[in-house]
C-alpha positions as CSV (number, residue, x, y, z in Angstrom):
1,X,151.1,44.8,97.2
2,X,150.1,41.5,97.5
3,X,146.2,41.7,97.8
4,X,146.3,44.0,94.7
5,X,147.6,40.5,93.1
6,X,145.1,39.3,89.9
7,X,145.3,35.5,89.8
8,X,143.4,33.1,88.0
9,X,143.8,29.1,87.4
10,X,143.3,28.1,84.0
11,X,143.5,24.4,83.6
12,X,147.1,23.5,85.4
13,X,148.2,26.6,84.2
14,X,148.0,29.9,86.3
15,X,148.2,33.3,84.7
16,X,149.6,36.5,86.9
17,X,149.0,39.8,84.8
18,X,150.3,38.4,81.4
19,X,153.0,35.6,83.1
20,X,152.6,32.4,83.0
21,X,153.7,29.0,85.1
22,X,153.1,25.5,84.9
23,X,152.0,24.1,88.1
24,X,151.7,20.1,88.6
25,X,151.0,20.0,91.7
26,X,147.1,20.1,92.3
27,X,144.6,18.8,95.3
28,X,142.3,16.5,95.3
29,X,139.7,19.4,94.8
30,X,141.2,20.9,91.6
31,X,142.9,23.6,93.4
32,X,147.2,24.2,93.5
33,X,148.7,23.8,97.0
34,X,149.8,27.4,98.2
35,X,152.8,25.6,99.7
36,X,154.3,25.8,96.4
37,X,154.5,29.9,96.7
38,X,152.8,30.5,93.0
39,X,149.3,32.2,94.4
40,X,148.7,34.5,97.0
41,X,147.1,32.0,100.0
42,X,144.8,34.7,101.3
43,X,143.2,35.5,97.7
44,X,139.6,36.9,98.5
45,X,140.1,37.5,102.1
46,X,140.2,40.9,102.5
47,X,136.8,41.0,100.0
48,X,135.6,39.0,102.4
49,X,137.0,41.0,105.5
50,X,135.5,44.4,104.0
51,X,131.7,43.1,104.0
52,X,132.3,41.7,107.1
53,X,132.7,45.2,108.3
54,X,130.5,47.1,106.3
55,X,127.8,44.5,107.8
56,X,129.1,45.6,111.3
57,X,128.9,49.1,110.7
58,X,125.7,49.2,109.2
59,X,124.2,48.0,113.0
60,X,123.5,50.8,115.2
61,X,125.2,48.8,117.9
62,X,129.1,48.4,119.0
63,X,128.6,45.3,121.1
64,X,130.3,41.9,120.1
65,X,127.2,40.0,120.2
66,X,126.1,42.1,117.2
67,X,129.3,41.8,115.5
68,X,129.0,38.0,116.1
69,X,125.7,38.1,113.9
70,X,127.3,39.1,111.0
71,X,130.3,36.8,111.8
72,X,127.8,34.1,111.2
73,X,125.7,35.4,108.5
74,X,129.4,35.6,106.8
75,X,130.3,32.2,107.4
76,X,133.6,33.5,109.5
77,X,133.2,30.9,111.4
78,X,134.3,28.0,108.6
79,X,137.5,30.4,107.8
80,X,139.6,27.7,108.3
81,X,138.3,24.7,106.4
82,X,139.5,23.3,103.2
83,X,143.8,23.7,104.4
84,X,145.4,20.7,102.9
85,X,147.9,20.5,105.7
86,X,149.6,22.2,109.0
87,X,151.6,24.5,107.2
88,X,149.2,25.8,104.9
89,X,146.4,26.7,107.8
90,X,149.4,28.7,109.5
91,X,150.7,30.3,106.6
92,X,147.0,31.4,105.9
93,X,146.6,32.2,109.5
94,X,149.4,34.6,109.6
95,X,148.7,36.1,106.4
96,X,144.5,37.2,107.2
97,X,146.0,38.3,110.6
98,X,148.3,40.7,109.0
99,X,145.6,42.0,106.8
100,X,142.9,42.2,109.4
101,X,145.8,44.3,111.6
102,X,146.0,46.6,109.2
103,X,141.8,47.7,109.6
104,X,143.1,48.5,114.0
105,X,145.1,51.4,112.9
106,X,143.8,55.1,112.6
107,X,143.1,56.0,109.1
108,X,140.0,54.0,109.7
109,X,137.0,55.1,111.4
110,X,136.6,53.9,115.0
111,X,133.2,51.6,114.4
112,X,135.5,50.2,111.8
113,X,138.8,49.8,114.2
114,X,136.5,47.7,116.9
115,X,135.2,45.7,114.2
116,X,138.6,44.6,113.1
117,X,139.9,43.9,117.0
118,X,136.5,41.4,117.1
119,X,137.7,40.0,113.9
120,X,141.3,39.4,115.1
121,X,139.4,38.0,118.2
122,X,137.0,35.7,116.3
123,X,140.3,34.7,114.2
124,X,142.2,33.9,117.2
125,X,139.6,31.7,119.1
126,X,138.5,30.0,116.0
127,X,141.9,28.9,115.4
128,X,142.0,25.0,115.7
129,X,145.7,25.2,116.3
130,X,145.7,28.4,118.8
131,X,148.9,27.4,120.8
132,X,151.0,27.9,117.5
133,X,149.2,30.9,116.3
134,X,149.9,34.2,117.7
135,X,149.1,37.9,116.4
136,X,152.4,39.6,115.5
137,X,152.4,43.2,116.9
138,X,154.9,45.7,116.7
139,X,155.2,48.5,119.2
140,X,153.7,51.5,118.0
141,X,150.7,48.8,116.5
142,X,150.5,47.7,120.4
143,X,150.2,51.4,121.5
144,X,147.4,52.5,119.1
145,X,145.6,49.0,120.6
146,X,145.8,50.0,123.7
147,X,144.7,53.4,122.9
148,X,141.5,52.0,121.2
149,X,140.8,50.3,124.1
150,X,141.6,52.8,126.9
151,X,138.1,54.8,125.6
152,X,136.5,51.4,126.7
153,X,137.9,50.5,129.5
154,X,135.4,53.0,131.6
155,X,132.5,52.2,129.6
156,X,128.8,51.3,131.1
157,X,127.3,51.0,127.4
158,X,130.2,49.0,126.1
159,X,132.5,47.1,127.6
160,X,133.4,44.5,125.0
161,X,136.8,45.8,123.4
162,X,138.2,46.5,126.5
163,X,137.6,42.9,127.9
164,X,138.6,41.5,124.6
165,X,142.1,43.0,124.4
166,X,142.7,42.1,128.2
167,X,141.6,39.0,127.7
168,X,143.4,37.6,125.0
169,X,146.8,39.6,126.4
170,X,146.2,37.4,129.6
171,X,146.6,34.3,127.7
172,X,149.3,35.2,125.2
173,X,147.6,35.6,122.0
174,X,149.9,38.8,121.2
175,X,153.5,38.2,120.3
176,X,155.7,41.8,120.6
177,X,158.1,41.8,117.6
178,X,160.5,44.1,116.5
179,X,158.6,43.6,112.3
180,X,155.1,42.8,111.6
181,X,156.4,40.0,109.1
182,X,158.7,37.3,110.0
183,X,161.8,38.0,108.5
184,X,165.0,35.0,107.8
185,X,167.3,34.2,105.2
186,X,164.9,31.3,104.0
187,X,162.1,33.5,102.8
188,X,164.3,35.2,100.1
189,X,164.7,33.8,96.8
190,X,166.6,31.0,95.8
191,X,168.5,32.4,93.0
192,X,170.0,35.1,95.2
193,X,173.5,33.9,96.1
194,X,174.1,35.1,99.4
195,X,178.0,33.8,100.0
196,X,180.3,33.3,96.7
């Protein structure tokens, strides 16, 4: 899996479990461009993601002014500094939504589940770009949202998930797709010959 990815940068040279690649293109900051495809964009994300949401659940409250505490004890709010260009910040966009999706569904306890659906929220607003980012959503991910929300929707105590979902499906921050990833011919390898 791709978060389960160990990668460290050792002088212009990064090592991935025992391999090893040359990379010559650095930024200004020291750092390689994730443009090139040799480290995993969203390294340290989901580490991140994972405090944010024990932080959440440790408040007695569910309501999104709470969460938004620890959004900004968390420094959330400066996710999307430091991107070198317009294709990194949406290729890093698309990438911590699809790992932050992955807390809405229900293995996960249901504290847990609203904290993620603030999170993709939070990412979603924050987004300086927000016309060319959408969340990806399959079907049966769509359902389970709407089931989350449905126990909401009624709610005197709290109201917040249930106005968050509805509000960001009334200005098209959902796109319905038939895969959660995008799939095309020009995300598969190069050395795969595809027409002799």
């Amino acid at each position: 899996m791709l978060m389960d990815r160990e990668i460290e940068y050792v002088e212009g040279e990064e090592t991935e479990k025992g391999k090893s690649c040359k990379s010559k293109k650095d930024s200004k900051y020291g750092q390689p461009y994730s443009v090139t495809g040799s480290w995993y964009i969203a390294s340290g994300y989901l580490q991140d993601l994972t405090h944010l949401l024990q932080c959440f659940e440790e408040i007695q409250s569910w309501r999104y002014k709470d969460f938004a505490m620890c959004w900004q004890k968390k420094k959330f709010s400066l996710i999307y500094r430091g991107r070198q260009n317009f294709k990194e910040l949406l290729e890093f966009s698309e990438e911590v939504a699809l790992l932050t999706k992955r807390f809405l569904l229900p293995p996960h306890s249901l504290k847990l589940r609203i904290g993620a659906l603030y999170t993709i929220y939070g990412l979603y607003y924050k987004h300086p770009f927000r016309h060319f980012f959408k969340i990806r959503l399959i079907r049966s991910e769509y359902q389970e949202l709407v089931d989350l929300v449905e126990k909401f929707r009624t709610s005197v105590d709290n109201p917040d998930p249930a106005y968050i979902f509805r509000k960001m499906e009334i200005e098209g921050a959902y796109h319905h797709v038939a895969t959660s990833s995008e799939m095309g011919l020009d995300f598969y390898s190069s050395n795969v010959m595809w027409l002799m």
